[in-house]
N, C-alpha and C positions, 0 to 999 in steps of 0.2 A: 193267082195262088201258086202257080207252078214256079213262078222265078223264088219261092221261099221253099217249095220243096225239095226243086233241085240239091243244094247243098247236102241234105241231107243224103238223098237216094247215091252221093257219089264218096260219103264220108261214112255211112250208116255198120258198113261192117268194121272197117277196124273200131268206131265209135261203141259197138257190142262186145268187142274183143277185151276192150282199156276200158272202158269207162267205170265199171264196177269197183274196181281196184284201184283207180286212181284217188292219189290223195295232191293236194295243191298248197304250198306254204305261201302266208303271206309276211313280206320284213317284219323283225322282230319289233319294231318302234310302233305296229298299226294297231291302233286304238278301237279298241271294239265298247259297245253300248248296247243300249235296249230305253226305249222312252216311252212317256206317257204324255196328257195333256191335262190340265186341273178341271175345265169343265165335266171332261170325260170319263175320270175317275175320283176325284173327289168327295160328289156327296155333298153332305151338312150344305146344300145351296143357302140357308139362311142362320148357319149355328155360330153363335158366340157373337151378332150381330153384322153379321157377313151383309152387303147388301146386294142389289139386285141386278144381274148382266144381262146384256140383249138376250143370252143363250134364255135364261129363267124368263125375260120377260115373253121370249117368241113363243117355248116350250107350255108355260103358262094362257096363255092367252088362245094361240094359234096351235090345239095339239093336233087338228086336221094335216097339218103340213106334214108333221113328224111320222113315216109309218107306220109304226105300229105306236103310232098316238101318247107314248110314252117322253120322258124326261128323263134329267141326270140328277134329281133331287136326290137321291140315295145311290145311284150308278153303284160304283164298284165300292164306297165308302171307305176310298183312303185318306177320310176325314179322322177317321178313326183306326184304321187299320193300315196304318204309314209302314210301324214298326215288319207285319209280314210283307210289304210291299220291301221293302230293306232285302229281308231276309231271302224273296223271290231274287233281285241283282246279284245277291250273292253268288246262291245256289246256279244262275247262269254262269257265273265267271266275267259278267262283263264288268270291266273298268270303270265304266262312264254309266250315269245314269242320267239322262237327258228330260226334263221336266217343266211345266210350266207354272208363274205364278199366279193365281187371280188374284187381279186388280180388286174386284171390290171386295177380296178377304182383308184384304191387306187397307187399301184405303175404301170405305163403304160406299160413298159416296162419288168418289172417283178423284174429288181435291184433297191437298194436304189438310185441310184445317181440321180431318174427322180421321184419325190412322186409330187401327184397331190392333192392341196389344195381343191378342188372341192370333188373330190372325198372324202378325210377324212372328207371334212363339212357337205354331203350328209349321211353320218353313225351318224355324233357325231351328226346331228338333230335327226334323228331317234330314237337313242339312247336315245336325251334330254324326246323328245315327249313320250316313250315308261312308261318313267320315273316319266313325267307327272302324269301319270292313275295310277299307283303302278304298273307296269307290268315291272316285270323282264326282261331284255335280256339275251336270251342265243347264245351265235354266235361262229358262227362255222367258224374257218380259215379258211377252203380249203374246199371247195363242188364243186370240178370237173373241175373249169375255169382258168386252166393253162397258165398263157401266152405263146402265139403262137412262139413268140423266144427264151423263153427256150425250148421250146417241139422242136425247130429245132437242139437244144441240145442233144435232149434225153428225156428230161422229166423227168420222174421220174427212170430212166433209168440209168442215169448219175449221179454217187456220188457226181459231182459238185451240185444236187439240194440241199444238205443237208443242208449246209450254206447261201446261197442262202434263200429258205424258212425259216431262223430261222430270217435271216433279216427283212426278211417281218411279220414276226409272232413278233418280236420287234417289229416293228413301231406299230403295231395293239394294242398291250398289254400297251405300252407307252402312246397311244393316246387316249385309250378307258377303259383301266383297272382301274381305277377309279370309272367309272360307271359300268363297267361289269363283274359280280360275278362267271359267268357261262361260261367257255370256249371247246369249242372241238375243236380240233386240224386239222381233219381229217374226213369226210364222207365218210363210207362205202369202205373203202380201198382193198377192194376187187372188189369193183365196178371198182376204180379206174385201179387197176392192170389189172387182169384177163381179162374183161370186153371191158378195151378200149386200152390193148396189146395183149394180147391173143386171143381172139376175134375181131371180127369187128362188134362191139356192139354201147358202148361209144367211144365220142372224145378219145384219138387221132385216133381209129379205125386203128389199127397195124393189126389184124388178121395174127399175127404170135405168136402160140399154144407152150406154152411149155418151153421157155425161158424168155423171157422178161418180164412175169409175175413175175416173181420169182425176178428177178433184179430188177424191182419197187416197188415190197414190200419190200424188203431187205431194201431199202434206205425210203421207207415210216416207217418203224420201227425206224429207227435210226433218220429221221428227226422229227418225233414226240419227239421220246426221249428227245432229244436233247433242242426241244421248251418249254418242260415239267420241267427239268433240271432247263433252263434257268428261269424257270417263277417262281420258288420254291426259288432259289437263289436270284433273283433279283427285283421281287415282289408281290410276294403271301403272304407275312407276311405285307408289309404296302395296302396292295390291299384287302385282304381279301376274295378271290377269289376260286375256285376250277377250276380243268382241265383235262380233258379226251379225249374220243377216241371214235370215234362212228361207231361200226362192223354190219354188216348185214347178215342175211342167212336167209331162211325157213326154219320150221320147216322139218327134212327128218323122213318120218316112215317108218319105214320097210314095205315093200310090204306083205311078210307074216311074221305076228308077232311071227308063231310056226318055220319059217328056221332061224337054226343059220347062215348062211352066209346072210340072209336078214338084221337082226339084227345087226350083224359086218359091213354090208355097210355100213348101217343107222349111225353111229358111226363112221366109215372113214368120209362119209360126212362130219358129223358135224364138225369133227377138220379139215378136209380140208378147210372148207367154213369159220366156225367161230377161228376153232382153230390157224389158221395161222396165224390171229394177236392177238390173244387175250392169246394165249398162253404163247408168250412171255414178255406179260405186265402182265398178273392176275396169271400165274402158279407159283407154289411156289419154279422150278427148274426152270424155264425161257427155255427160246429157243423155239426151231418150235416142234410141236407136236412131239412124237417118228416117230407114223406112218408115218406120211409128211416124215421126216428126211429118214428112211430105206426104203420106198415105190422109192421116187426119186433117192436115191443113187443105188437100186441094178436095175431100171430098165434105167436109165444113163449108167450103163453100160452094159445091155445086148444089147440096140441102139449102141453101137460104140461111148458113152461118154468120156471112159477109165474111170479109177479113180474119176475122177472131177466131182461131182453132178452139176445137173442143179440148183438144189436149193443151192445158197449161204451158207457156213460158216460163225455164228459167233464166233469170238471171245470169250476168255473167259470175257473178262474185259466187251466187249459188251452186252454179258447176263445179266451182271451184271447192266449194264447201264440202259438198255431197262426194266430188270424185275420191276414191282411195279410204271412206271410211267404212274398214271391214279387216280386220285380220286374218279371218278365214273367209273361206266360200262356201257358204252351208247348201247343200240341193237335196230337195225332199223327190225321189220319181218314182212309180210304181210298175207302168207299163207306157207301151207303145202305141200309136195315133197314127195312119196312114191317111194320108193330107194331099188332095188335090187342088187344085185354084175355084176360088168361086163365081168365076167366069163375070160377063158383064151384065148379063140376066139375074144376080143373083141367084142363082141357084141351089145355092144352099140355101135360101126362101131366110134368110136373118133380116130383122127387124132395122129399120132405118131410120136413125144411126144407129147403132150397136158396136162394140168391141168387137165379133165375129165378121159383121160388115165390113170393117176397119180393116180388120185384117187381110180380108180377102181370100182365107183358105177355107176346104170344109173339111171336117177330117171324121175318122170312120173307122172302123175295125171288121167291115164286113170284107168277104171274101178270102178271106187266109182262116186258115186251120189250127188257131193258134189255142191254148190249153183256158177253159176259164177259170174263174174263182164264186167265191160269193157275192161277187158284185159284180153289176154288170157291165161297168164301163171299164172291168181289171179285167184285160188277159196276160197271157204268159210269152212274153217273147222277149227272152235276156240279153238277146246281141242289142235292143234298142237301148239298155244301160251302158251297155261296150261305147256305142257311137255318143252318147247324150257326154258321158265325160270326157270321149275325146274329143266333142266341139266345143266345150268348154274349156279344155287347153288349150284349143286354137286358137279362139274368139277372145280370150281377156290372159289364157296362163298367170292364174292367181297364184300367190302363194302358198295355198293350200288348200286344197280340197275335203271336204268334212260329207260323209250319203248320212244326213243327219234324218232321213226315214226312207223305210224301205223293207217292202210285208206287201201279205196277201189273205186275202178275207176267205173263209167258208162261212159255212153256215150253223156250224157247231159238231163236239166231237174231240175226245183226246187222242183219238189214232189218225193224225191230220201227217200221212206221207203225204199229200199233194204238195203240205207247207214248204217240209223239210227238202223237197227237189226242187222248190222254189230258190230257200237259200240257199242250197248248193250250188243252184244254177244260175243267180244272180249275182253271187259272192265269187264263182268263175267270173266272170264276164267284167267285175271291179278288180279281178287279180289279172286280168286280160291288159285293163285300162293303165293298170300299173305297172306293167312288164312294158309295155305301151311308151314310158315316158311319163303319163298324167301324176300328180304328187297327191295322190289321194291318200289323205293322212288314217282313217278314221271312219268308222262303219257303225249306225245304229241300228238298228233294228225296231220294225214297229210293229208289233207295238208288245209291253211287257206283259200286260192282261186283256183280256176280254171287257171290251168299256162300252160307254155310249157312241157313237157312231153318228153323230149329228144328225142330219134330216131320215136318215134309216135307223134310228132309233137304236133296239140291243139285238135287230133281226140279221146283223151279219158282222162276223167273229173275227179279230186281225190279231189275237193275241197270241201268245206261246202259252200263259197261264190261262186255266178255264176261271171260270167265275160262275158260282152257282147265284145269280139272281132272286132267286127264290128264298134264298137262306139269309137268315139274320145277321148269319155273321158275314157274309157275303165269301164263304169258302173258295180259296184259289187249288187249284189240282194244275201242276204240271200234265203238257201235254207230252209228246214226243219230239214233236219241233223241239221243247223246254231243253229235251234229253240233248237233241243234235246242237243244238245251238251251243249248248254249254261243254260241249266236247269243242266244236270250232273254235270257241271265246278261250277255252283252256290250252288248248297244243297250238294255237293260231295258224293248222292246219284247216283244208276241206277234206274231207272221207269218205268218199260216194258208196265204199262199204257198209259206215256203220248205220244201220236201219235198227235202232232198239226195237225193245218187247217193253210194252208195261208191265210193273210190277205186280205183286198179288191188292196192294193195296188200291192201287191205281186202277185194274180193271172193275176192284167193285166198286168207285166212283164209278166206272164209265158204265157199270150197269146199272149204278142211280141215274144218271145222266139220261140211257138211254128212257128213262119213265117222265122224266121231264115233261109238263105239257108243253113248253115255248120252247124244248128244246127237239132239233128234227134227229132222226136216228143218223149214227153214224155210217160212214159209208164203209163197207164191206171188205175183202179181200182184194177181190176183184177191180175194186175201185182203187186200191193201192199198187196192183199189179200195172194197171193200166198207165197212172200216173209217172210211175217207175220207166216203163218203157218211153212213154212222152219224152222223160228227163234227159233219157241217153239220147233222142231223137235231136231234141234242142238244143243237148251238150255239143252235135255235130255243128249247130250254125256258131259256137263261141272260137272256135278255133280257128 
């Protein structure tokens, strides 16, 4: 813990002197946002003949999984309440509105032969509305809600998805591509894979390690490609459009920065986690990392694989296919991972074979004194943002770089300073990356309201908007983040000065708030004091 205290204890007084007064401009050209995802605010899971996604069929069946045993069948109900979901972008100032579509709104079933009129008029208003304000859309095809009868397929599992999703990634591109300049393909495909086959994390919750991740990525590669392909060929020249991919990891640091096998973990990780897909769209040989590639092959066959890796072959022609299709570089990161080797005992005790096994690091967050949040695998350490985009300009120097998420969870509450030195202290550390050299074009923010929250259910908060659950109409109240955030989105300055006050109307929300039963009290003065000092504390490691 001491090699991370250091910096501070030798920075800490001029950092008390500046820090409060300092304000940070980003280039006039950088695109700011704020996103959401359909499962998780949505709603109407079954309205106007909507049909049924792994999320509905897990949520439904398996509510043991979900903490607090709850579903997004009503979530935030921007099934119906799109129009103040508009109105919240506005009032931030951000540009971009980054969003996702569900597949079986739009097609029920999951094939073209069943497309639901409702559902495509429910986007193309949205879209119209969004449009309205100057606010860009940026929409993301697939963010996790698989139709439930392809997943009885396989999923992503099944080389049948390949065509199958480019169908659906047509109708979208046909129906919308006109107004929509900004596309991703794919959310966090790792999540997708690993996460919800690998684990019993995410829908479809496989919890079978080791195989099946590997086969949904393979085909997550090639069905991106392929949408990309198509949308270059058939309309991105009368569209005028761009199209990407959008990968997720935490930053990993070596546990100790002076062991070379810490340091070499740290580096497995990272192509484990990010390099798996990003390698084969941004490297300039294409294919799965080396490491991936010879770690999976020679321990497939000390298991009793034979020959055959569990990770997939591609093709030559497929390298070639897959490599370069991305206009942007989309990275979703929250926090940091300190990542040691998993020795030849296993010791990080992973399941054999598994993706963690594979990899060969175990990664941790004990021992450093880093700030938490509402959840427990988020802490606060912003220089790990600083290093994740400057290996990402090492590692491939894409054409652009898009932090297409990037937020911190409590637990409820509109007097959330913890959030607001979050993004002051994160939005450093991308202004850091950018003074740096990296072409970091474009900053979302995650998330715009208070949503479902996947396997944690509505018990931990990432929004700027509150969201009364309770209420019919599912009432949004700007928080204080909402305040900060839409000061930074407006001067495309940071202002470690300005700390708003809520208004009068604001505080008697938050004294309805505080009567809430499923909501916990907010946290105190004290707790804002505290977080404040943190901020200056951690602003010393950015510099």
């Amino acid at each position: 813990m001491f090699k991370f205290i250091l910096p501070v204890l030798l920075l800490i007084a001029s950092c008390l002197d500046s820090a409060a007064s300092q304000t940070r401009r980003f280039p006039d050209d950088f695109r700011w946002g704020v996103g959401s995802s359909s499962y998780q605010i949505e709603g109407g899971w079954n309205a106007d003949g909507k049909g049924e996604s792994i999320w509905d069929f897990l949520t439904h069946n398996y509510p043991e999984k979900i903490a607090d045993k709850l579903n997004g069948d009503i979530s935030a109900d921007s099934y119906h309440q799109w129009k103040r979901d508009v109105q919240m972008v506005k009032e931030l100032h951000a540009g971009t509105y980054r969003f996702s579509l569900s597949w079986t709104r739009i097609m029920p079933g999951g094939y073209k032969n069943n497309v639901s009129t409702a559902g495509i008029e429910y986007y193309s208003n949205l879209i119209d509305e969004l449009l309205r304000y100057n606010i860009t859309p940026m929409v993301t095809i697939y963010h996790w809600d698989m139709p439930q009868r392809l997943q009885e397929l396989g999923g992503w599992t099944n080389p049948e998805i390949i065509p199958v999703f480019k169908d659906y990634a047509r109708l979208v591109l046909e129906m919308f591509g006109d107004r929509v300049k900004t596309w991703t393909t794919i959310n966090e495909p790792l999540h997708v894979c690993e996460c919800g086959y690998g684990l019993d994390y995410m829908a479809p919750s496989y919890n079978y390690p080791g195989i099946p991740s590997y086969l949904c990525g393979h085909n997550v590669l090639k069905a991106h490609a392929e949408v990309v392909h198509m949308y270059r060929e058939l309309f991105q020249s009368q569209q005028g459009g761009r199209i990407g991919i959008t990968m997720d990891t935490s930053w990993m640091e070596p546990k100790d920065v002076t062991s070379t096998e810490d340091r070499e973990a740290s580096e497995r990780a990272l192509q484990f986690y990010l390099g798996w897909f990003a390698h084969p769209i941004f490297s300039k040989e294409g294919n799965y990392p080396k490491v991936m590639i010879e770690r999976i092959r020679n321990l497939s066959k000390e298991q009793g694989f034979g020959d055959r890796s569990r990770l997939p072959e591609f093709t030559a022609e497929e390298i070639q296919r897959i490599r370069g299709t991305a206009d942007f570089f989309g990275i979703n990161s929250y926090t940091t991972k300190l990542v040691y080797s998993n020795g030849h005992n296993n010791t990080g005790k992973f399941p054999v074979p598994s993706f963690n096994h594979d990899m060969g690091a175990v990664e941790t967050q004990k021992g450093v004194d880093w700030p938490s949040s509402g959840s427990s695998w988020l802490k606060v350490y912003p220089r790990g943002m600083y290093n994740l985009l400057m290996w990402i300009h090492r590692e491939y120097n894409p054409p652009r770089i898009l932090v297409t998420e990037n937020g911190v969870s409590d637990r409820g509450g509109l007097e959330d300073y913890a959030r607001v030195d979050y993004y002051n202290l994160y939005l450093s550390a991308v202004l850091d990356a950018i003074e740096d050299g990296v072409n970091v074009k474009g900053y979302m923010a995650w998330s715009l309201m208070d949503s479902y929250e996947w396997k944690v259910g509505f018990s931990e908060k990432f929004g700027l908007y509150h969201v009364d659950f309770n209420s019919p109409n599912r009432t949004r109240t700007p928080k204080v983040s909402a305040l900060v955030m839409a000061q930074i989105y407006k001067t495309n300055t940071i202002d470690w000065s300005y700390r708003p006050k809520l208004n009068e109307e604001q505080l008697v929300a938050l004294a309805q708030l505080s009567t809430e039963n499923q909501q916990p009290k907010t946290s105190g003065a004290s707790g804002a004091v505290s977080w404040s000092l943190t901020g200056l504390l951690l602003l010393a490691l950015l510099r």
